[in-house]
mmCIF file as gemmi writes it, N, C-alpha and C atoms, coordinates in Angstrom:
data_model
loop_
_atom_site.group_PDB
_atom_site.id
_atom_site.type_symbol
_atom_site.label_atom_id
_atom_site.label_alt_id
_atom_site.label_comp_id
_atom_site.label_asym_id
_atom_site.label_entity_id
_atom_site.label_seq_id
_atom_site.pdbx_PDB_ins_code
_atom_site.Cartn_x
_atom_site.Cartn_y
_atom_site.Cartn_z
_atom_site.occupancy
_atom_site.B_iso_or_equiv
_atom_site.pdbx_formal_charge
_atom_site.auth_seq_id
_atom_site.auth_asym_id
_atom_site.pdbx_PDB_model_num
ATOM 1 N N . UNK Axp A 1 ? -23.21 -210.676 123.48 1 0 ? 1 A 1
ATOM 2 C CA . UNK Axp A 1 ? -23.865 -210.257 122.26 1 0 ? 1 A 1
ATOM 3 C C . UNK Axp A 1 ? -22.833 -210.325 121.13 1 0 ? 1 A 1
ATOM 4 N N . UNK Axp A 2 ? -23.204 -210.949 120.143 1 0 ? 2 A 1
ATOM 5 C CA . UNK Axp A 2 ? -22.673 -210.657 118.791 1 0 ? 2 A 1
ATOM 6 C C . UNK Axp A 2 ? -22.314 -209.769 118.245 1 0 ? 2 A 1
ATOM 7 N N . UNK Axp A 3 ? -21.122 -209.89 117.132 1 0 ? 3 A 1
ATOM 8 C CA . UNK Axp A 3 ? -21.597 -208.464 116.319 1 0 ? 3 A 1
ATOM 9 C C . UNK Axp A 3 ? -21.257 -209.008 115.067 1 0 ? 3 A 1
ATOM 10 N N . UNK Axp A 4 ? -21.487 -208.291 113.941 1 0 ? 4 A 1
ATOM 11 C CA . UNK Axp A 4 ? -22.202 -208.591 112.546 1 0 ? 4 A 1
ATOM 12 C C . UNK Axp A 4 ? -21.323 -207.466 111.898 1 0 ? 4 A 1
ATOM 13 N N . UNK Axp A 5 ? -20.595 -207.392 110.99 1 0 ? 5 A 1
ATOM 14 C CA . UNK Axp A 5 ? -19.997 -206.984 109.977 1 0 ? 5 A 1
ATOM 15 C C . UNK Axp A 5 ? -20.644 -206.751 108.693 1 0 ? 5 A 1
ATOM 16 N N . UNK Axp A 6 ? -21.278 -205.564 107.85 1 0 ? 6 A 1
ATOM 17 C CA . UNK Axp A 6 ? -22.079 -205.592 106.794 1 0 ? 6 A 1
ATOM 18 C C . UNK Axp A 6 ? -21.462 -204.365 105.889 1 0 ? 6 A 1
ATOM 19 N N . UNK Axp A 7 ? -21.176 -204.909 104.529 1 0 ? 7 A 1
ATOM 20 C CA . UNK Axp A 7 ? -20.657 -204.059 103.694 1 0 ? 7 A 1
ATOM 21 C C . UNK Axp A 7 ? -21.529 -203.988 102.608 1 0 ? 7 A 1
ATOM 22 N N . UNK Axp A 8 ? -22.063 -202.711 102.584 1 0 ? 8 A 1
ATOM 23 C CA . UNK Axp A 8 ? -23.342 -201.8 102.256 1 0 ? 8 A 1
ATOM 24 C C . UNK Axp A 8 ? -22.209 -201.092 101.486 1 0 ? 8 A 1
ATOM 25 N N . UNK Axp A 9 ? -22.936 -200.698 100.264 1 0 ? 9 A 1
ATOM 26 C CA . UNK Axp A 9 ? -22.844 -199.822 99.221 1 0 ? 9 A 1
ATOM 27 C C . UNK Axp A 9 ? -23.517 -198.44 99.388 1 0 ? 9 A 1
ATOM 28 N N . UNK Axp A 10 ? -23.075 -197.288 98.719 1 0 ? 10 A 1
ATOM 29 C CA . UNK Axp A 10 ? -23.49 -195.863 99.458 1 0 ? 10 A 1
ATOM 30 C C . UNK Axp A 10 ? -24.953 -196.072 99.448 1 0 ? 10 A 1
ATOM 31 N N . UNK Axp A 11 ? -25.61 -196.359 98.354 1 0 ? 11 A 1
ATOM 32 C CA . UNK Axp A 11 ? -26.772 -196.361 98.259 1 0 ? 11 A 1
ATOM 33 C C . UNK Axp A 11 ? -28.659 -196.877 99.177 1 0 ? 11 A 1
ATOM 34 N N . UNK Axp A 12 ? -27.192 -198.344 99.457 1 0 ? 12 A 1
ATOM 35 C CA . UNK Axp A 12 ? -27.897 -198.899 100.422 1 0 ? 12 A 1
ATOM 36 C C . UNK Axp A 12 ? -27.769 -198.485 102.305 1 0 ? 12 A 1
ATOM 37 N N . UNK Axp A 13 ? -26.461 -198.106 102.07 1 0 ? 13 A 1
ATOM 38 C CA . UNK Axp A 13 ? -26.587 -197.388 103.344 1 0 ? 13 A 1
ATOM 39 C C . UNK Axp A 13 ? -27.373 -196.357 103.891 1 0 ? 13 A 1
ATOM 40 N N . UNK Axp A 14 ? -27.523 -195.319 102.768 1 0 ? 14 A 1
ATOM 41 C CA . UNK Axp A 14 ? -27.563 -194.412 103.051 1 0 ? 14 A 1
ATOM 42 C C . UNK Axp A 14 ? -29.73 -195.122 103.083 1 0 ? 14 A 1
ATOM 43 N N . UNK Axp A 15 ? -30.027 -195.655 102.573 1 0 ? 15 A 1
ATOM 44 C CA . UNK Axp A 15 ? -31.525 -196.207 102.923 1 0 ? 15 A 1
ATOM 45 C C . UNK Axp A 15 ? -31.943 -197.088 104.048 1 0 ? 15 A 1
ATOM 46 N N . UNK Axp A 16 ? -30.583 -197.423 104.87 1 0 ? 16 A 1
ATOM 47 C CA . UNK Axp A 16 ? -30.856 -198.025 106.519 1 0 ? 16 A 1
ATOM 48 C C . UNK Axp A 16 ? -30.331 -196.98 106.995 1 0 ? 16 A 1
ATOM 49 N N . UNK Axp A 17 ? -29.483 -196.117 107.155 1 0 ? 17 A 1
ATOM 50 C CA . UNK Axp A 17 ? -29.603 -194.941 108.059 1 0 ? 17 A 1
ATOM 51 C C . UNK Axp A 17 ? -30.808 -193.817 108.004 1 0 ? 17 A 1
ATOM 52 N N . UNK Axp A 18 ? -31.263 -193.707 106.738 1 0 ? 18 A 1
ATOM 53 C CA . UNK Axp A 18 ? -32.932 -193.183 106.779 1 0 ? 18 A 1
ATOM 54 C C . UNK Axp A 18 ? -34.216 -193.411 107.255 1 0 ? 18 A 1
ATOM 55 N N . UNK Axp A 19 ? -33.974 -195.349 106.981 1 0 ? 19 A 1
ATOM 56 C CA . UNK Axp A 19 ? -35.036 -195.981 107.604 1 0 ? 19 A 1
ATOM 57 C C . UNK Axp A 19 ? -35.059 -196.247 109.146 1 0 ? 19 A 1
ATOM 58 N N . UNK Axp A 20 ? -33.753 -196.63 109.902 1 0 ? 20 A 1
ATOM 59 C CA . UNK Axp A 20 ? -33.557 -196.329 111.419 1 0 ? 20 A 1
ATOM 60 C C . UNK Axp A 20 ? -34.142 -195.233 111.833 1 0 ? 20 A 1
ATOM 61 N N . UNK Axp A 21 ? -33.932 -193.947 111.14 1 0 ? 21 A 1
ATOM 62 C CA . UNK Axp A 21 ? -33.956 -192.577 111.447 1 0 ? 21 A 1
ATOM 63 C C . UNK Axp A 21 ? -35.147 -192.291 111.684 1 0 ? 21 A 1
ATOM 64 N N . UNK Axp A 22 ? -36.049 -192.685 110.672 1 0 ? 22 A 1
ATOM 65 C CA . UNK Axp A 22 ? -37.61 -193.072 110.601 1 0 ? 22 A 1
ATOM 66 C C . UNK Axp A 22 ? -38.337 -193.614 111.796 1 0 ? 22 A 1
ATOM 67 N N . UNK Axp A 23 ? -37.8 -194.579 112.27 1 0 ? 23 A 1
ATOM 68 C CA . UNK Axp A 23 ? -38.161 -195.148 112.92 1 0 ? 23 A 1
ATOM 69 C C . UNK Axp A 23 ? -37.747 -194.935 114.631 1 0 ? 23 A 1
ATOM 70 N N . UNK Axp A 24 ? -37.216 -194.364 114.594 1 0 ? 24 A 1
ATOM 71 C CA . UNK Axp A 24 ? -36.137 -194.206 116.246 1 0 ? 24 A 1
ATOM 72 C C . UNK Axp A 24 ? -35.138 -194.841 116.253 1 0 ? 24 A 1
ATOM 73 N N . UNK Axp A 25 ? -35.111 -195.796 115.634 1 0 ? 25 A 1
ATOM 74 C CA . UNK Axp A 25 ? -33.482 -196.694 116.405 1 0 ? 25 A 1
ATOM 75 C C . UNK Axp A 25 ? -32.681 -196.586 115.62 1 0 ? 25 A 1
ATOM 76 N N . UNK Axp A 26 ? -31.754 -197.093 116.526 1 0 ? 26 A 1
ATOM 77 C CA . UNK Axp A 26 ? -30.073 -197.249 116.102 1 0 ? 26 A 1
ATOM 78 C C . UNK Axp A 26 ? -30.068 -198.153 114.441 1 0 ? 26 A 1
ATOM 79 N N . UNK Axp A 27 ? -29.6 -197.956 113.924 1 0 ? 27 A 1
ATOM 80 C CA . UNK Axp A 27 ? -29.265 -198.638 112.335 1 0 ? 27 A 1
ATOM 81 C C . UNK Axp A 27 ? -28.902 -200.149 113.495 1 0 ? 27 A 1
ATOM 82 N N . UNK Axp A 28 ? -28.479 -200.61 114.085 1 0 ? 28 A 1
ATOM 83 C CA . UNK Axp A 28 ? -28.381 -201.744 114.348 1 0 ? 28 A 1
ATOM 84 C C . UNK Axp A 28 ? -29.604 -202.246 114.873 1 0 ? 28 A 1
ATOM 85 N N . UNK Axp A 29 ? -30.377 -202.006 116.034 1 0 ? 29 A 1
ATOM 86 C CA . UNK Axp A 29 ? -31.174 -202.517 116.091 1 0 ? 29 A 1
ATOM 87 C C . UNK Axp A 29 ? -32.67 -202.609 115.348 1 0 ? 29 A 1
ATOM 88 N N . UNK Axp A 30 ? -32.101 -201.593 114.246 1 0 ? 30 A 1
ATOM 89 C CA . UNK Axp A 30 ? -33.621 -201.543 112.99 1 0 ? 30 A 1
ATOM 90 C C . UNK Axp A 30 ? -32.915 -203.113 112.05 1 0 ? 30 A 1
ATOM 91 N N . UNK Axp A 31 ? -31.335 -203.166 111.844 1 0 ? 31 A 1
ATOM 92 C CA . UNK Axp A 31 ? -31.586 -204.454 111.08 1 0 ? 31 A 1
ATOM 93 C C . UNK Axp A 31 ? -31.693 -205.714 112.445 1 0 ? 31 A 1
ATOM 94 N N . UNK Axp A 32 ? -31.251 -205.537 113.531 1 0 ? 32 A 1
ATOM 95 C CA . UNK Axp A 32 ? -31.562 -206.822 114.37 1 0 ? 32 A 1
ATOM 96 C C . UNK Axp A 32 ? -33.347 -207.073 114.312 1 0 ? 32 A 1
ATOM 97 N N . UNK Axp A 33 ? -34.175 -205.928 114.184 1 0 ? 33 A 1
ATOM 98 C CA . UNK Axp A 33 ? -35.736 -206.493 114.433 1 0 ? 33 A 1
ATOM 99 C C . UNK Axp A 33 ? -35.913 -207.145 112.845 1 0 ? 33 A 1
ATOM 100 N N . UNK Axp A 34 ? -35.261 -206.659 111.69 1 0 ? 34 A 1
ATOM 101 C CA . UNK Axp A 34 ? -35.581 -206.775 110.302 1 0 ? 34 A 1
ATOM 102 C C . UNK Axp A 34 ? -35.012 -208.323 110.274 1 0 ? 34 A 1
ATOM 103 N N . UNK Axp A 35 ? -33.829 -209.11 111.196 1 0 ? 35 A 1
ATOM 104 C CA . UNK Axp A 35 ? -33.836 -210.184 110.797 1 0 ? 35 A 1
ATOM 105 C C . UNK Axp A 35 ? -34.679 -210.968 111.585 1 0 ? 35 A 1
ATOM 106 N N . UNK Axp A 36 ? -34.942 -210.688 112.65 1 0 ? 36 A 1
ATOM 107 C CA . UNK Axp A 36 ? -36.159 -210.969 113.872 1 0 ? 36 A 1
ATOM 108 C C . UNK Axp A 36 ? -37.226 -211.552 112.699 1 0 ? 36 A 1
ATOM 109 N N . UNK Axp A 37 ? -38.123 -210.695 112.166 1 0 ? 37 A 1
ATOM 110 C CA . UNK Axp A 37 ? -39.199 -209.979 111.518 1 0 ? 37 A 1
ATOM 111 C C . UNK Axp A 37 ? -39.037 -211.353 110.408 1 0 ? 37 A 1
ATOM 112 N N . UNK Axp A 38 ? -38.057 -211.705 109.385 1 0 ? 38 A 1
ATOM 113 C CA . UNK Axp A 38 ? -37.58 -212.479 108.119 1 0 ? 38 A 1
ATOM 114 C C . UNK Axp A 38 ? -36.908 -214.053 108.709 1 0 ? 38 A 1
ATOM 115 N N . UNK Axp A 39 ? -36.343 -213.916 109.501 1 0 ? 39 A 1
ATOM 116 C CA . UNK Axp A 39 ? -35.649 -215.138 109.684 1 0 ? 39 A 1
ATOM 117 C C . UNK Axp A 39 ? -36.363 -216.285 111.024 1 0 ? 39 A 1
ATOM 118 N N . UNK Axp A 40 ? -37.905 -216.188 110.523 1 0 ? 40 A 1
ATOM 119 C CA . UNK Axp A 40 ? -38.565 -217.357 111.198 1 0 ? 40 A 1
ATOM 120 C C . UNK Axp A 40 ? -38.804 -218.263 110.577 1 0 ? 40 A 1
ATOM 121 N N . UNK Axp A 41 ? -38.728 -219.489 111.349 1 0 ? 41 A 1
ATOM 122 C CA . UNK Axp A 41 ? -39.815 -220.434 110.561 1 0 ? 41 A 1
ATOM 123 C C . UNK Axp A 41 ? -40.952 -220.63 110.624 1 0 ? 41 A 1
ATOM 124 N N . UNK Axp A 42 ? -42.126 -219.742 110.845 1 0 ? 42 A 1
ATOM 125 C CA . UNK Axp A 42 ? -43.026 -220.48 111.062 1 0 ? 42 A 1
ATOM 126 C C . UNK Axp A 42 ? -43.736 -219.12 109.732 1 0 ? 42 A 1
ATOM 127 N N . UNK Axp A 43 ? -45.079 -219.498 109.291 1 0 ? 43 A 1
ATOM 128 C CA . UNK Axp A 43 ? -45.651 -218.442 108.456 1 0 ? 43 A 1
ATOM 129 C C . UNK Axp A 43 ? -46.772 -217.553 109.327 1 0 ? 43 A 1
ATOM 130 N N . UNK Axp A 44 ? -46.104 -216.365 108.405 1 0 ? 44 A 1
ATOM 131 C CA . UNK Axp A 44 ? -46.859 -214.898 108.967 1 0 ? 44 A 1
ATOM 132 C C . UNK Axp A 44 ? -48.432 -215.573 109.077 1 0 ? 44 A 1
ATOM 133 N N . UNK Axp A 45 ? -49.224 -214.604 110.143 1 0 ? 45 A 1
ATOM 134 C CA . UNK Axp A 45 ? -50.744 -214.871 110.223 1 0 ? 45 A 1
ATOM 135 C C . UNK Axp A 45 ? -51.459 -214.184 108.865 1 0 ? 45 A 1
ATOM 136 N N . UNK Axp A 46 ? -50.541 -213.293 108.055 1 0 ? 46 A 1
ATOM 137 C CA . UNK Axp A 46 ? -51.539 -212.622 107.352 1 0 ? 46 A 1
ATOM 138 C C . UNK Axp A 46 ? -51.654 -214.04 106.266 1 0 ? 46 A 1
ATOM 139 N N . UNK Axp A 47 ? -50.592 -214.995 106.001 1 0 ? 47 A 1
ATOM 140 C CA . UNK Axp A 47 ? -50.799 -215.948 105.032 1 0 ? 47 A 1
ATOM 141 C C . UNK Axp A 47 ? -51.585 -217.031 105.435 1 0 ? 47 A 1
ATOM 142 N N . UNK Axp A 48 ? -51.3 -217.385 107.006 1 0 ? 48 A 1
ATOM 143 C CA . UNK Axp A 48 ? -52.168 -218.197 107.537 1 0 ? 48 A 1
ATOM 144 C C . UNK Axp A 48 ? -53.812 -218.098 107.164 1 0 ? 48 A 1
ATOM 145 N N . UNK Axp A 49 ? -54.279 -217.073 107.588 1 0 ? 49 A 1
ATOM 146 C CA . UNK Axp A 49 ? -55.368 -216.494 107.285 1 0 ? 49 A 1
ATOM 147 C C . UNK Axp A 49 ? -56.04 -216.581 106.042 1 0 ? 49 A 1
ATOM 148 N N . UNK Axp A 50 ? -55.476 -216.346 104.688 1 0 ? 50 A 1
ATOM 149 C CA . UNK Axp A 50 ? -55.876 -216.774 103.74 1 0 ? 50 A 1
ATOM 150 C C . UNK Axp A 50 ? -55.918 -218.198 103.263 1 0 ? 50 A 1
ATOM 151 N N . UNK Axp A 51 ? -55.545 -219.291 104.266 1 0 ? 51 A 1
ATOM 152 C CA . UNK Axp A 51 ? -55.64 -220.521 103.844 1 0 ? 51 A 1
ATOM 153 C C . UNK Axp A 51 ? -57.48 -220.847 104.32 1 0 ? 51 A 1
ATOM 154 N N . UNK Axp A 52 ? -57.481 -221.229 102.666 1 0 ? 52 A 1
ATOM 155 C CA . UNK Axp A 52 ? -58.833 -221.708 102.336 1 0 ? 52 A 1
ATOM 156 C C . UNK Axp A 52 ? -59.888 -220.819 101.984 1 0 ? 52 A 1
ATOM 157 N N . UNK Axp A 53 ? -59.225 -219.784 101.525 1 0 ? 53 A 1
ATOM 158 C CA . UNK Axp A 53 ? -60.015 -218.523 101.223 1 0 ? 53 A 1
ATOM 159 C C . UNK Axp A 53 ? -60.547 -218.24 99.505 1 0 ? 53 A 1
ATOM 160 N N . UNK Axp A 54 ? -59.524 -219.267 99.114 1 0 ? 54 A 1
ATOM 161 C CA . UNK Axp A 54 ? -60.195 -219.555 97.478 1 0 ? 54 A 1
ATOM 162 C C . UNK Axp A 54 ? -60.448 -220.875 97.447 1 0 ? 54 A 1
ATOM 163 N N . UNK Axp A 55 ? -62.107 -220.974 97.632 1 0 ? 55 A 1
ATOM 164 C CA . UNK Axp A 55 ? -62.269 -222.278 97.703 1 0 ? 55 A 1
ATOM 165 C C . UNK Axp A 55 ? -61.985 -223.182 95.814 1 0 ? 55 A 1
ATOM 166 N N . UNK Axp A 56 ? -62.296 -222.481 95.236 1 0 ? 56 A 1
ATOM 167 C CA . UNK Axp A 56 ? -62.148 -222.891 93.685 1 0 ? 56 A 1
ATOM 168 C C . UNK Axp A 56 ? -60.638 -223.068 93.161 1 0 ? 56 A 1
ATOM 169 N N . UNK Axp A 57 ? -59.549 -222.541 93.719 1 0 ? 57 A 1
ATOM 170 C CA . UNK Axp A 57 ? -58.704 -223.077 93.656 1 0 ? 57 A 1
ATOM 171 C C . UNK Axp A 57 ? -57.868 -224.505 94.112 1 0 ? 57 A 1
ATOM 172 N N . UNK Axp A 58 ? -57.511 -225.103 93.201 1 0 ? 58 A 1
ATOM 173 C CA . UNK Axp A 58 ? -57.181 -226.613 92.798 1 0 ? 58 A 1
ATOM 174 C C . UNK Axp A 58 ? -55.597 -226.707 93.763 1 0 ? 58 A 1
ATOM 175 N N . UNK Axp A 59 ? -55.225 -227.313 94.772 1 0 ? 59 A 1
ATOM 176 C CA . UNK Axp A 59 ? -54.64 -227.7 95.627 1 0 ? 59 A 1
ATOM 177 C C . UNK Axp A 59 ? -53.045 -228.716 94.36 1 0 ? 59 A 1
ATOM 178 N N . UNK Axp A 60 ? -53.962 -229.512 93.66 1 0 ? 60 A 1
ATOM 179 C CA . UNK Axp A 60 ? -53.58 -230.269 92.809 1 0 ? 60 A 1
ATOM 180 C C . UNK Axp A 60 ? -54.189 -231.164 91.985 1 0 ? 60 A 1
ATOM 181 N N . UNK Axp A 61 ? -53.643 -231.265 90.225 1 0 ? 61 A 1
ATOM 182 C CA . UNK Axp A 61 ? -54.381 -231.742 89.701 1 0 ? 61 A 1
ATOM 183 C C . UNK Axp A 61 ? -55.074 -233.201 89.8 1 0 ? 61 A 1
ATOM 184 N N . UNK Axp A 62 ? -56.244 -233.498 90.081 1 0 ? 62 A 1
ATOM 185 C CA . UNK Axp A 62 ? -56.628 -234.652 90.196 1 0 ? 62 A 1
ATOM 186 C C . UNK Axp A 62 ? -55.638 -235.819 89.317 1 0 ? 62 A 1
ATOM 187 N N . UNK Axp A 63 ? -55.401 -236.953 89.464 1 0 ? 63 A 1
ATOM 188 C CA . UNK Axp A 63 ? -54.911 -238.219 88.875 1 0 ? 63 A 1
ATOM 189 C C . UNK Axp A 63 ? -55.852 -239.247 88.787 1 0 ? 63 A 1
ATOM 190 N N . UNK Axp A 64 ? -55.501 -240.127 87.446 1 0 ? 64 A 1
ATOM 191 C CA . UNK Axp A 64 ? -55.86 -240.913 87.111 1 0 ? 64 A 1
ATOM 192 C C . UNK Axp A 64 ? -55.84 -242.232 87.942 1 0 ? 64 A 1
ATOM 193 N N . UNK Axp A 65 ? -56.442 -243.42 88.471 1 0 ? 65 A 1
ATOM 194 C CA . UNK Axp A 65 ? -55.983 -243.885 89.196 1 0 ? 65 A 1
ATOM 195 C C . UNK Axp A 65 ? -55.651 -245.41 88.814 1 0 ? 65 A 1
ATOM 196 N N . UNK Axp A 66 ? -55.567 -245.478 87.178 1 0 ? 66 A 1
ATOM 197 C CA . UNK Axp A 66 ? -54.831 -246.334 86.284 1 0 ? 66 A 1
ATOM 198 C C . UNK Axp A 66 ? -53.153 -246.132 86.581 1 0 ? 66 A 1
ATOM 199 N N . UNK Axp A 67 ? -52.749 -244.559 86.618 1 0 ? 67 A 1
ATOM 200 C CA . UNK Axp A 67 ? -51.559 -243.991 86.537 1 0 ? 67 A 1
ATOM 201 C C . UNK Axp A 67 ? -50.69 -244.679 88.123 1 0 ? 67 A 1
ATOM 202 N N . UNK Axp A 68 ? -51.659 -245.18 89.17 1 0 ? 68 A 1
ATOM 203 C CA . UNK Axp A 68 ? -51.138 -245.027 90.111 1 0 ? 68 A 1
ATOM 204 C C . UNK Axp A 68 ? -50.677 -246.014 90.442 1 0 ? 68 A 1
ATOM 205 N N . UNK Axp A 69 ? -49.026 -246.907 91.302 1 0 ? 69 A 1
ATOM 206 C CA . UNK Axp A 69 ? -48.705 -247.878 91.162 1 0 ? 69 A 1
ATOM 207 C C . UNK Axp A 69 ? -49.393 -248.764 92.818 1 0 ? 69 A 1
ATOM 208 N N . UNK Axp A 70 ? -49.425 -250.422 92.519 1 0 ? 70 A 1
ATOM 209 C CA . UNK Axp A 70 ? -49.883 -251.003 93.08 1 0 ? 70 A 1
ATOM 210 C C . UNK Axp A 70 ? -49.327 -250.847 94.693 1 0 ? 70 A 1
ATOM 211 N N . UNK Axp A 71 ? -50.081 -250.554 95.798 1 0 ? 71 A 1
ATOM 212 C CA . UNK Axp A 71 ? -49.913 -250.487 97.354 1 0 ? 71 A 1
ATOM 213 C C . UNK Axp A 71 ? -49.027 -251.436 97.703 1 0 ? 71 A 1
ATOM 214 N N . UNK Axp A 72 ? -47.552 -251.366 97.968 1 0 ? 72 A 1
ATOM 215 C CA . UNK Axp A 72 ? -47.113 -252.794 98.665 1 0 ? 72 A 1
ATOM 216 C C . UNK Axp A 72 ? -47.758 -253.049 99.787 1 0 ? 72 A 1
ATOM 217 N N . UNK Axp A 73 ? -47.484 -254.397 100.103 1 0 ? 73 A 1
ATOM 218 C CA . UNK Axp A 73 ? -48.199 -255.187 101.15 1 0 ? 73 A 1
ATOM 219 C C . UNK Axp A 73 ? -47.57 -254.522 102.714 1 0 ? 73 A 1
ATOM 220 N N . UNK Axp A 74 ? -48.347 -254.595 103.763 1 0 ? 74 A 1
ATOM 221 C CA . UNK Axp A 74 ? -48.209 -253.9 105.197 1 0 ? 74 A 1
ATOM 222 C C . UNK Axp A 74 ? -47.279 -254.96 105.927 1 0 ? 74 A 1
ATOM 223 N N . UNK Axp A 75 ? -46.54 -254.747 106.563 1 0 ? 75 A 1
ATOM 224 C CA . UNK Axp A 75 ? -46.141 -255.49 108.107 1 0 ? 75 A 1
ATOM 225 C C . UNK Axp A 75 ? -46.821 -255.435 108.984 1 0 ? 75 A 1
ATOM 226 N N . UNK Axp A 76 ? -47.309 -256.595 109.95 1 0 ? 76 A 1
ATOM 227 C CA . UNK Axp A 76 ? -48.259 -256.347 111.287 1 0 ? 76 A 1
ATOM 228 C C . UNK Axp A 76 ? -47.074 -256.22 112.085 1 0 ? 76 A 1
ATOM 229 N N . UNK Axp A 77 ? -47.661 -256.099 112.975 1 0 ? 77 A 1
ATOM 230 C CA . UNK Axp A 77 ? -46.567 -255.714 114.504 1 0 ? 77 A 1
ATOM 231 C C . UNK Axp A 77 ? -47.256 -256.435 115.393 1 0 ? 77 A 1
């Protein structure tokens, strides 16, 4: 296991030893779930969920299709 070095100001300390306290755990493992919790890649379900939920909202503005430049030609295989 790792360990992690963090230099916290009184202020902020003193609001992860409250919030651990809150919670049951050790000030370390309240920030190990907090980077758990932040440092994914994939998106939360609560955002998932709202995809497509404003249907009237514009994705992007339509284009002109004068504006748009000519398709180069394909390679067959």
């Amino acid at each position: 296991m790792s360990q992690v070095t963090l230099y916290l100001d009184d202020e902020t300390d003193k609001a992860l030893s409250d919030a651990a306290s809150r919670s049951g755990m050790s000030r370390s493992r309240w920030v190990s779930q907090l980077i758990r919790r932040h440092a994914q890649d994939k998106w939360p379900q609560d955002c998932l969920t709202l995809a497509g939920a404003f249907p009237d909202f514009p994705l992007s503005e339509p284009r002109a299709q004068a504006s748009q430049p000519a398709d180069s030609p394909r390679m067959t295989f």
